[in-house]
Structures are given as structure tokens and as C-alpha cells.
NUKOL-963162 format. One record per residue (C-alpha): residue in one letter; x, y, z. Coordinates in steps of 0.001 Angstrom, whole numbers, plus 500000, padded with zeros to 6 digits. Layout:
BEGIN
+-----+--------+--------+--------+
: res :      u :      v :      w :
+-----+--------+--------+--------+
:   A :      X :      Y :      Z :
...
+-----+--------+--------+--------+
This chain:
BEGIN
+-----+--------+--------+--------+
: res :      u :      v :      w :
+-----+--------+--------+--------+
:   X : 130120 : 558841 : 447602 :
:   X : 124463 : 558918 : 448651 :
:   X : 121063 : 560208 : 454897 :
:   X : 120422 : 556886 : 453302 :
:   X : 116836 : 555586 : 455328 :
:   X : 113369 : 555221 : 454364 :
:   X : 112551 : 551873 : 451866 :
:   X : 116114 : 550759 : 450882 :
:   X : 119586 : 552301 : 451572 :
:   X : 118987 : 554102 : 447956 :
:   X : 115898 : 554608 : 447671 :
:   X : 115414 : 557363 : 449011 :
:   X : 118178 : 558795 : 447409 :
:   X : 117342 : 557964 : 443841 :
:   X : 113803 : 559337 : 444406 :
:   X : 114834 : 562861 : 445621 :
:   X : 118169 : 562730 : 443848 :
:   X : 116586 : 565093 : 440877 :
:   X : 115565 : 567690 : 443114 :
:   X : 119366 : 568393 : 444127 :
:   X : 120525 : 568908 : 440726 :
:   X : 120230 : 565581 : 439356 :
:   X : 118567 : 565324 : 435745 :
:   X : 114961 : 564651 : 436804 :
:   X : 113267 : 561473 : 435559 :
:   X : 111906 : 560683 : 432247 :
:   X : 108478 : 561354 : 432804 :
:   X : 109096 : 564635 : 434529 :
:   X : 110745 : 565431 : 431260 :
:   X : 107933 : 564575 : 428981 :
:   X : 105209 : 565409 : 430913 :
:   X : 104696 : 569472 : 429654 :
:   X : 104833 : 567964 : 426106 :
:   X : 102444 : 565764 : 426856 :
:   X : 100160 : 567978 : 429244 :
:   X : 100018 : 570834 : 425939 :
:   X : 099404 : 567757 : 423179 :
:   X : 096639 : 566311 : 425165 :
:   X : 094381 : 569472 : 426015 :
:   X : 095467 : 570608 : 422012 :
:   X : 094195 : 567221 : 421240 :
:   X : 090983 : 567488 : 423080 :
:   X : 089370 : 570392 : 422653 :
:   X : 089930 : 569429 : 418933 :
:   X : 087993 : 566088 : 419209 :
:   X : 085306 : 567462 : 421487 :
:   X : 083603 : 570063 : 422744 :
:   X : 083606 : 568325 : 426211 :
:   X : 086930 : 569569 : 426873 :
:   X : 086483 : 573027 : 427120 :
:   X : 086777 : 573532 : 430017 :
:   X : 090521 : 571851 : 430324 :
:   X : 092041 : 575393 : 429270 :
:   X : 093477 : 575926 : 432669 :
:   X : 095822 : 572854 : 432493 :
:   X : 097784 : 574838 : 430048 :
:   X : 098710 : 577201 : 432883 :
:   X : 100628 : 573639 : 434349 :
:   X : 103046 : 573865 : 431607 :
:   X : 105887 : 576033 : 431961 :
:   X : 106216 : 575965 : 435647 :
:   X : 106603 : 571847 : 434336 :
:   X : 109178 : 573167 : 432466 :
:   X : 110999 : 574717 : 434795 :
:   X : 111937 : 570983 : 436563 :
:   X : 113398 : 569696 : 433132 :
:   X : 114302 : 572224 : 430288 :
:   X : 116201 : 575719 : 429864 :
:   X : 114584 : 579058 : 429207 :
:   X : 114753 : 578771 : 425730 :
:   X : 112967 : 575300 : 425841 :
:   X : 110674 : 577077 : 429185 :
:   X : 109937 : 580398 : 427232 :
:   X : 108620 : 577841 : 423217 :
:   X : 106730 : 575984 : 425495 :
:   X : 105092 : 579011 : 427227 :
:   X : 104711 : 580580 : 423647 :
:   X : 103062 : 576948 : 422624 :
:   X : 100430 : 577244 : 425439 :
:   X : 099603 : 580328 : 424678 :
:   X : 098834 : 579531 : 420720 :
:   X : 096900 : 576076 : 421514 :
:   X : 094846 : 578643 : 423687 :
:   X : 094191 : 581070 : 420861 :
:   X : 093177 : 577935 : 418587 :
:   X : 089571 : 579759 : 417050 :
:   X : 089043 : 575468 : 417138 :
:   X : 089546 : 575342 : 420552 :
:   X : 087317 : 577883 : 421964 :
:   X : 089479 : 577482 : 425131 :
:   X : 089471 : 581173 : 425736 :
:   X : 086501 : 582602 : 426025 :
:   X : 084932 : 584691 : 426979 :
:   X : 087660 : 587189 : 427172 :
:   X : 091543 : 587457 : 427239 :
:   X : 092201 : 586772 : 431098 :
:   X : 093202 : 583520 : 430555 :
:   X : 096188 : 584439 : 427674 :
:   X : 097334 : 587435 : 430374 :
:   X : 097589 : 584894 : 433092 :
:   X : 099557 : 582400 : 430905 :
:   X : 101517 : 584501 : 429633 :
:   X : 102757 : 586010 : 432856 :
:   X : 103171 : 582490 : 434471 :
:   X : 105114 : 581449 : 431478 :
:   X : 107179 : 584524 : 431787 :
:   X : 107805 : 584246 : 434975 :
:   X : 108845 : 580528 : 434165 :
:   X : 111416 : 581826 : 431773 :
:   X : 113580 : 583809 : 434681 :
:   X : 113213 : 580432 : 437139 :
:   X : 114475 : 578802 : 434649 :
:   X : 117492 : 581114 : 434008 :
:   X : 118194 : 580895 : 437662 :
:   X : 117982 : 576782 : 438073 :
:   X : 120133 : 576550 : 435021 :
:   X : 122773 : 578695 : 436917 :
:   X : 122488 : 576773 : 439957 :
:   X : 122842 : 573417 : 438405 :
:   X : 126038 : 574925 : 436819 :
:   X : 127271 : 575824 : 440219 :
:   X : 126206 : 572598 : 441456 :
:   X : 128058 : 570557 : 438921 :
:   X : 131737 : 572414 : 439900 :
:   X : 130848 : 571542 : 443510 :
:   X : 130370 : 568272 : 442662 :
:   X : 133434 : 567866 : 440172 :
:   X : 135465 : 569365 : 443341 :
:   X : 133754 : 566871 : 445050 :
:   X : 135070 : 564380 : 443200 :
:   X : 138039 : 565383 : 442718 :
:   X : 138658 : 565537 : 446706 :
:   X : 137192 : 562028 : 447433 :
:   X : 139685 : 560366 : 444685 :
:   X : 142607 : 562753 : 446733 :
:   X : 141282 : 561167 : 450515 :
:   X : 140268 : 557594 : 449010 :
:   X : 142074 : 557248 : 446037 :
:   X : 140706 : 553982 : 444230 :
:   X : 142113 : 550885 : 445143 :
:   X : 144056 : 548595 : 442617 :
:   X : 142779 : 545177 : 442001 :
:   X : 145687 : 543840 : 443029 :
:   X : 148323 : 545182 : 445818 :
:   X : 151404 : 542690 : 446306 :
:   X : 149729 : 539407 : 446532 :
:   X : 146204 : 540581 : 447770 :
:   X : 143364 : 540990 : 445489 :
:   X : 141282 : 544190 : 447091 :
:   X : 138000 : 545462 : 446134 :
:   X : 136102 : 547963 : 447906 :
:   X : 132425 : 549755 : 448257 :
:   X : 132096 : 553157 : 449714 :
:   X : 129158 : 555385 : 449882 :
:   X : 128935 : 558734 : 452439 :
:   X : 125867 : 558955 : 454804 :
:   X : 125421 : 562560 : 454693 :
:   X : 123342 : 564318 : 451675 :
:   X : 125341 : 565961 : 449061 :
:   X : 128887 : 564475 : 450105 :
:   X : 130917 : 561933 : 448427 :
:   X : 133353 : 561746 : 451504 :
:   X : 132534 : 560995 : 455209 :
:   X : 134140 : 558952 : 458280 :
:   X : 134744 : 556227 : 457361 :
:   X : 138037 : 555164 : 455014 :
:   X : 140121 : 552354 : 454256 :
:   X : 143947 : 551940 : 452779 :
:   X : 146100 : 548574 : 451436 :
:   X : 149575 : 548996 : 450632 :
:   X : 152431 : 547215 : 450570 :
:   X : 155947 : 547458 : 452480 :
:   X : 158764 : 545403 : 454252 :
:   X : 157083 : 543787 : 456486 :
:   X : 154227 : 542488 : 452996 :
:   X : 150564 : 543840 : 452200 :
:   X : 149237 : 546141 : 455075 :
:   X : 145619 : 547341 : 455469 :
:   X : 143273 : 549455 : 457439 :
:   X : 139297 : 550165 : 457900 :
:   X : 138744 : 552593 : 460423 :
:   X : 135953 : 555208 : 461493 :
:   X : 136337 : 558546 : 462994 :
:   X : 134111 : 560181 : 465241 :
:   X : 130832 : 561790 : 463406 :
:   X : 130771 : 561538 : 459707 :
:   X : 130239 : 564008 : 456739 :
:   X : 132825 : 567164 : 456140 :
:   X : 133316 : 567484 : 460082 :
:   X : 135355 : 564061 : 459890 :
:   X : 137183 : 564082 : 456633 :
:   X : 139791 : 566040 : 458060 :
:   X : 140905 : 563440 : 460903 :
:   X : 140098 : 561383 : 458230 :
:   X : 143082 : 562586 : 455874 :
:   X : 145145 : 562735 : 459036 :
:   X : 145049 : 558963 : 459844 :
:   X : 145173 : 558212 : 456407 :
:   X : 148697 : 559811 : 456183 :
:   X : 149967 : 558284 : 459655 :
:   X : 148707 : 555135 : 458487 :
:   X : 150627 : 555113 : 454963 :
:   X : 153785 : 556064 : 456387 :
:   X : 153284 : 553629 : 459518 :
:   X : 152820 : 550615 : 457043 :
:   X : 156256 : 551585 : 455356 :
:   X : 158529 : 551820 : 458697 :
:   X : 156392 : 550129 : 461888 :
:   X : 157668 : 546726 : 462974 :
:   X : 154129 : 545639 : 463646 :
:   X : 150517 : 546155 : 464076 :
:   X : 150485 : 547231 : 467557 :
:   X : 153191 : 549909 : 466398 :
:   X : 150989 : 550636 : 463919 :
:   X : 147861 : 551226 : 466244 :
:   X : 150396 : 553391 : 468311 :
:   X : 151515 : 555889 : 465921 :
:   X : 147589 : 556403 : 464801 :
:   X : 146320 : 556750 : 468173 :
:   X : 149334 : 559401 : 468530 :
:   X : 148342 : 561622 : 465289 :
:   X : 144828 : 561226 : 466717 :
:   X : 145492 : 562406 : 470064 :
:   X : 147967 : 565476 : 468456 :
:   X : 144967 : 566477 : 466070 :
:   X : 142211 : 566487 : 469407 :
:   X : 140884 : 570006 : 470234 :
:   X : 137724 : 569367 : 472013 :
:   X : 139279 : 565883 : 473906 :
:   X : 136435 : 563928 : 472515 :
:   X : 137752 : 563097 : 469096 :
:   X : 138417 : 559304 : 468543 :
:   X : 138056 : 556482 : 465968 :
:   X : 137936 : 553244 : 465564 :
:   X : 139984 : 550894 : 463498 :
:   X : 140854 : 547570 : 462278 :
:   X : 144222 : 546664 : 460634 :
:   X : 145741 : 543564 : 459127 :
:   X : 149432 : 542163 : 457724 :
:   X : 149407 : 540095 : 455128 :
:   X : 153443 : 538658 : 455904 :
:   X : 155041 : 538008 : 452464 :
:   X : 156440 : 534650 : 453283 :
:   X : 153187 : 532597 : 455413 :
:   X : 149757 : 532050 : 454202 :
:   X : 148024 : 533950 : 457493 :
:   X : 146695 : 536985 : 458269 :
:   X : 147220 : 538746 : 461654 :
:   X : 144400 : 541116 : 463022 :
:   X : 144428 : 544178 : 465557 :
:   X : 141234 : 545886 : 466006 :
:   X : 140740 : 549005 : 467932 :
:   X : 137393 : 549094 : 468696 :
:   X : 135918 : 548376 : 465279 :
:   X : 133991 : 545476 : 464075 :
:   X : 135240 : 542341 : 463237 :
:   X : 136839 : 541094 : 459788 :
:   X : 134455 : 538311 : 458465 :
:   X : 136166 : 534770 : 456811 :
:   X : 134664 : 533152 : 453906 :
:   X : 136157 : 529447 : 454215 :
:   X : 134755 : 527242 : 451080 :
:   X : 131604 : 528620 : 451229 :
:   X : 131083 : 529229 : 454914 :
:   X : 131160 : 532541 : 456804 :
:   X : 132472 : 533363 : 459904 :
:   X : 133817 : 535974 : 462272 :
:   X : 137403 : 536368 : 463001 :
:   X : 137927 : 536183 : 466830 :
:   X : 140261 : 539468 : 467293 :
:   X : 140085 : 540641 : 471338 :
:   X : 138747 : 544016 : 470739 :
:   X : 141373 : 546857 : 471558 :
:   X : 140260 : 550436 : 473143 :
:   X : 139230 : 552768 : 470260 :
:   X : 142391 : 555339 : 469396 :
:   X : 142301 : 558574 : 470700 :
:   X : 140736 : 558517 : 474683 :
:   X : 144172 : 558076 : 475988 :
:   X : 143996 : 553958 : 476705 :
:   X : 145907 : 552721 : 474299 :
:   X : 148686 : 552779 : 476165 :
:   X : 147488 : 551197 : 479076 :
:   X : 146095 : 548521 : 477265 :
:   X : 147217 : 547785 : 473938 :
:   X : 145639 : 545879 : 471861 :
:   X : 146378 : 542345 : 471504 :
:   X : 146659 : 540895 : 467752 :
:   X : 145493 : 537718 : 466665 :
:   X : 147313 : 535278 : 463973 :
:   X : 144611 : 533511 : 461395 :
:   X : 145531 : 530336 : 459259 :
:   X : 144551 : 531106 : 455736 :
:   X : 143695 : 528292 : 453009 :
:   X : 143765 : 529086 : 449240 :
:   X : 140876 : 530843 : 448108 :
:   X : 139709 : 532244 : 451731 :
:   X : 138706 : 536033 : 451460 :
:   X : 138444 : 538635 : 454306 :
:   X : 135314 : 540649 : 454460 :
:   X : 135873 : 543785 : 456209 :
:   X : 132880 : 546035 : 456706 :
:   X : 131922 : 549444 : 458816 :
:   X : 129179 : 550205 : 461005 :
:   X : 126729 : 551406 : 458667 :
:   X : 126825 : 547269 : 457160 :
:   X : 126800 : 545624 : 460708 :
:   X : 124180 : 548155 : 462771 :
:   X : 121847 : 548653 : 459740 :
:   X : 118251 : 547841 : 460903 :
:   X : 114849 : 546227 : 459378 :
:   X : 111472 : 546739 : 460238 :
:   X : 111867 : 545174 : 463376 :
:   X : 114931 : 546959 : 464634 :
:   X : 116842 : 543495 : 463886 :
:   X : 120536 : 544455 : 463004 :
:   X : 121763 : 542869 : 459181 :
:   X : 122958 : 539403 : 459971 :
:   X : 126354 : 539712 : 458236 :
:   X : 127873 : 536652 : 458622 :
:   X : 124600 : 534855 : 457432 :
:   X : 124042 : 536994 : 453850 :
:   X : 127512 : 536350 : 453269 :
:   X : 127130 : 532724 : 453450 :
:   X : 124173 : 532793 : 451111 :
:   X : 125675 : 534904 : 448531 :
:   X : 129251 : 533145 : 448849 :
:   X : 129681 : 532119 : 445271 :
:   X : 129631 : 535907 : 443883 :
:   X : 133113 : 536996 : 443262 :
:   X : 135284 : 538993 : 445118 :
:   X : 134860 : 542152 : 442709 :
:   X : 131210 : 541738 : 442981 :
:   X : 130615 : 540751 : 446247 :
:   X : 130598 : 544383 : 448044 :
:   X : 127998 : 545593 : 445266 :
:   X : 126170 : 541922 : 446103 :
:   X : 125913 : 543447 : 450128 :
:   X : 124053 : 546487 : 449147 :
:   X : 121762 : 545323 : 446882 :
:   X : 121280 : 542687 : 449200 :
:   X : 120373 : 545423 : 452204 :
:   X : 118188 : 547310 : 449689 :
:   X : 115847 : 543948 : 448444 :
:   X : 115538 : 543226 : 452409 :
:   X : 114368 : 547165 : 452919 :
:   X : 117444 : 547557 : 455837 :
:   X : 117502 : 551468 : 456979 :
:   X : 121528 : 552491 : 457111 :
:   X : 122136 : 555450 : 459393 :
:   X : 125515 : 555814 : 459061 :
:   X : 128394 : 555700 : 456181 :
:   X : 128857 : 552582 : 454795 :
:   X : 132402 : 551190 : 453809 :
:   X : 133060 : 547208 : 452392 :
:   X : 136565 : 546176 : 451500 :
:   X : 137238 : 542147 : 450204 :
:   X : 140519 : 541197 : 450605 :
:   X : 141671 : 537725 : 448653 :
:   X : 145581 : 536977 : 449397 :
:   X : 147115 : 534950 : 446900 :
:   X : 149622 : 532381 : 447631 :
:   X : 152469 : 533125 : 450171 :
:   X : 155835 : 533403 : 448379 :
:   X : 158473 : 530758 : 448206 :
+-----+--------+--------+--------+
């Protein structure tokens, strides 16, 4: 799920999107229509526009960027009548300009028939597409045990809806479990490790004791999927205990969770763990860290591509500050509230960008 730089995370993206199979925008659409209307028009009102006869030739490679060859091949045959107008006097002296029309709109014709194959092939690569980013990050439920989740994930590298960065809640014994983490790289080359730590993670929430067991067994699968001995990630995981309104943090070199606290924001003090996979994990575990929760507090939980994206200035996004300001948007809203937010303050984002709120409810009795 859109390299995001230039003006705004999307811009870009939106601009250029057409030209990857996208349906182009409106005005691309209309514009042969209008283009053979306007000359027709012209040369019927005055005799001033003459010499506009060669526009016509602009027609069906416009076409080509919007409409089949049926539509390509009528509007080729259209430029070529508003030509022949006697009215329009638009080709005279002699019959070069119908032979060079005609071939151009020909030759329109069999683009056309070629782009409306690829855009077939392109939509099965991205239903496939699809279909494997709801298999590697299924969507999250609102709701899984007592904590609310909602999430915000869009892939850094052109034409991929998956990259390396993913995120998991579930519930087991021990109450509501979750992870952000981020692999080494991003785009195809990661969404295998990706998968891999996904599964180690969902069966390490069901039967690990704790966090730090947790952050074992990952670094483990990590270090048994390594062939070049520079693979590694980085990951931050929680426990939501069923029975006490607190959260307790490990993070492996990833960022910081982020507390919203009746309208103030605030990062979570967590002392940062060696990233899994370079073989120090063992030697120094990470050390957890217990936060009190109040009712209403939510987590914000965010990747690189959120904390290291860049203005104008090279001044990283000051998280904990725009979450402050836009405090009062709700939970389901408030990842979507981020992005815009990055996009109206023209931040460049270099890298995938993943946002997960979590809102426990109340402990239970």
C-alpha cells in the first residue's frame, strides 16, 4: 500500500499515478474531444483559423492516454472528416495532410490495442497484489480483547502495496499482545523476513511468558533466516495484561511508542534494546518498561518513515508536537489525521510509513 518525495508524501504519487496504469485525469480524458470540437468550431466561425489544421494531428495520439481502439480509431476517423469539411478549407492545397492523419491515427489504433493489454496485465498484478498484502498484513479488527486498534500503512517503493515495515495485535494468555517492527531495506526484498517475523511473532504471543521471550524467539527466526549476516530489524512490542490498567514496552531498536494523556503528548521512556538479528541480543537483552495507563490514554506507535520524514529545512516531523495539536481527532481517524498532516506541511518521506493507535479499554475485574 504509494518513492513518496517531492511536494507532499502523495503528491507525487497522485500526479504520476495515471501513467502506471491508473485511469488518467479528467481533463486528459476530455481533452481530444475538445481539441477536434474547437478547431471544427473555428474554422467554421472564421477564416482566421485556417491554419489550426495541424492540431487535428494531436488527437489520437491524445487518445491513446484515455480511450480504447475503438474509441482511438472514431476519433481518428472524426479528425479526418472535420479535415475534409469543403467549410473548413483546412486541407488545402492537397491531400498530405489527410495521409499524415490518417497514418498517425492508425498508428494510434495499434498503441492503443497494446496499452489496453497492458493495463489488463497490470490490473491482475495488482489484484495479486492485493491479495498478498491482505495475506502478510491482514486488516486489523477494531477491537482485539480489550484494545481498540487502528492502523495506517502505505509501502515506499513504486508499484508495491507491501514493504518492511508490519505490525500485528492479538490476543493470548498472558492478554492483548502487539508488535511494530522494521526489517532491513524495504519493498519485495523485505517482505519475505517480513512474513517470517510475522509468524514467530503470532505464535510467540500465544506461548512466551513475556516480552523479552518474545524479543528472543524473533531475534532467533531472524538470525535462522540470515544468508548474507547483515539482515536485521527493528521492533517494538507491548502487553496489554488482562487484569491491570498498564502497558509494558520492549523496544529493540525501534522508535518509541508516543502517549496521548488528556490531551497532551508524550514519549514513552523504553531503554532502547539492540536491534534483532546482529547477534546481541543475548548479551544484552532488552530491558522492558511498565507504563501506568488512565482511562482514555491511547498509544501512538509509528515507523521511521513518520519520525525521520524531513521539511524544507531538513527538520525531522516533530511527532510528539502534531499529535498534541490534533489530539481531539479520534482514534480511527487519527493515523489518516498524521498524513494529511505531513502532506499540508510539504514533509518528504523516504521510507515506508506504518501508524498503529492502540486505545485499551478498562482492565478486567
Amino acid at each position: 500500500m504509494e518513492s513518496v518525495r517531492g511536494r507532499s508524501p502523495r503528491g507525487d504519487r497522485e500526479d504520476r499515478g495515471w501513467l502506471r496504469g491508473a485511469p488518467p485525469p479528467w481533463w486528459i480524458r476530455v481533452l481530444p474531444v475538445l481539441l477536434l470540437a474547437a478547431v471544427g468550431s473555428a474554422t467554421l466561425v472564421t477564416s482566421h483559423a485556417r491554419d489550426l489544421g495541424f492540431l487535428l494531428g494531436a488527437i489520437p495520439p491524445l487518445a491513446v492516454l484515455s480511450y480504447g481502439p475503438v474509441t482511438t480509431g472514431l476519433l481518428g476517423v472524426g479528425a479526418i472528416v472535420v479535415l475534409n469539411v469543403p467549410a473548413t478549407h483546412l486541407n488545402l492545397p492537397g491531400s498530405t495532410d489527410v495521409l499524415t492523419i490518417a497514418f498517425v491515427a492508425a498508428l494510434s489504433v495499434f498503441v492503443s490495442y497494446v496499452r489496453s493489454h497492458r493495463d489488463a496485465q497490470l490490473d491482475t498484478e495488482r489484484a495479486i497484489g492485493e491479495a498478498v498484502q491482505r495475506a502478510v498484513l491482514p486488516p486489523l479488527p477494531d477491537r482485539v480483547g480489550r484494545v481498540g486498534c487502528a492502523s495506517f500503512y502505505r509501502a515506499a517503493q513504486d508499484g508495491t502495496l507491501v514493504g518492511g515495515d508490519f505490525f500485528d495485535v492479538r490476543e493470548g494468555p498472558c492478554g492483548v499482545r502487539a508488535v511494530m517492527g522494521d526489517v532491513r531495506g524495504h519493498g519485495l526484498a523485505a517482505v519475505a523476513t517480513v512474513v517470517s517475523l510475522l509468524g514467530a511473532f503470532r505464535e510467540a504471543a500465544l506461548d512466551q511468558p513475556d516480552l523479552e521471550s518474545v524479543a528472543a524467539r524473533l531475534d532467533r527466526r531472524l538470525a535462522a533466516d540470515a544468508r548474507d549476516g547483515e539482515l536485521f530489524a527493528t521492533v517494538l512490542l507491548l502487553e496489554f495484561a488482562t487484569d491491570t490498567a498498564a502497558v509494558r514496552l520492549v523496544a529493540c531498536g525501534h522508535p518509541v511508542s508516543v502517549l496521548l494523556h488528556e490531551g497532551r503528548a508524550r514519549e514513552v521512556t523504553v531503554a532502547p534494546g539492540p536491534p534483532l538479528g546482529i547477534g546481541l541480543l543475548g548479551v544484552d537483552p532488552p530491558k522492558g518498561a511498565t507504563v501506568a495507563l488512565g482511562p482514555g490514554d491511547r498509544l501512538f506507535l509509528a515507523s521511521d518513515g513518520v519520525w525521520e520524514a524531513r521539511d524544507g529545512t531538513g527538520a525531522f516531523y516533530p511527532l510528539p508536537q502534531r499529535l498534541a495539536a490534533l489530539a481531539g481527532t479520534p482514534s480511527a481517524e487519527l493515523p489518516g489525521a498524521v498524513w494529511a498532516d505531513l502532506a499540508r506541511r510539504r514533509y518528504a518521506i523516504r521510507d515506508d510509513v506504518t501508524m498503529l493507535v492502540l486505545t485499551p479499554g478498562p482492565p478486567a475485574a
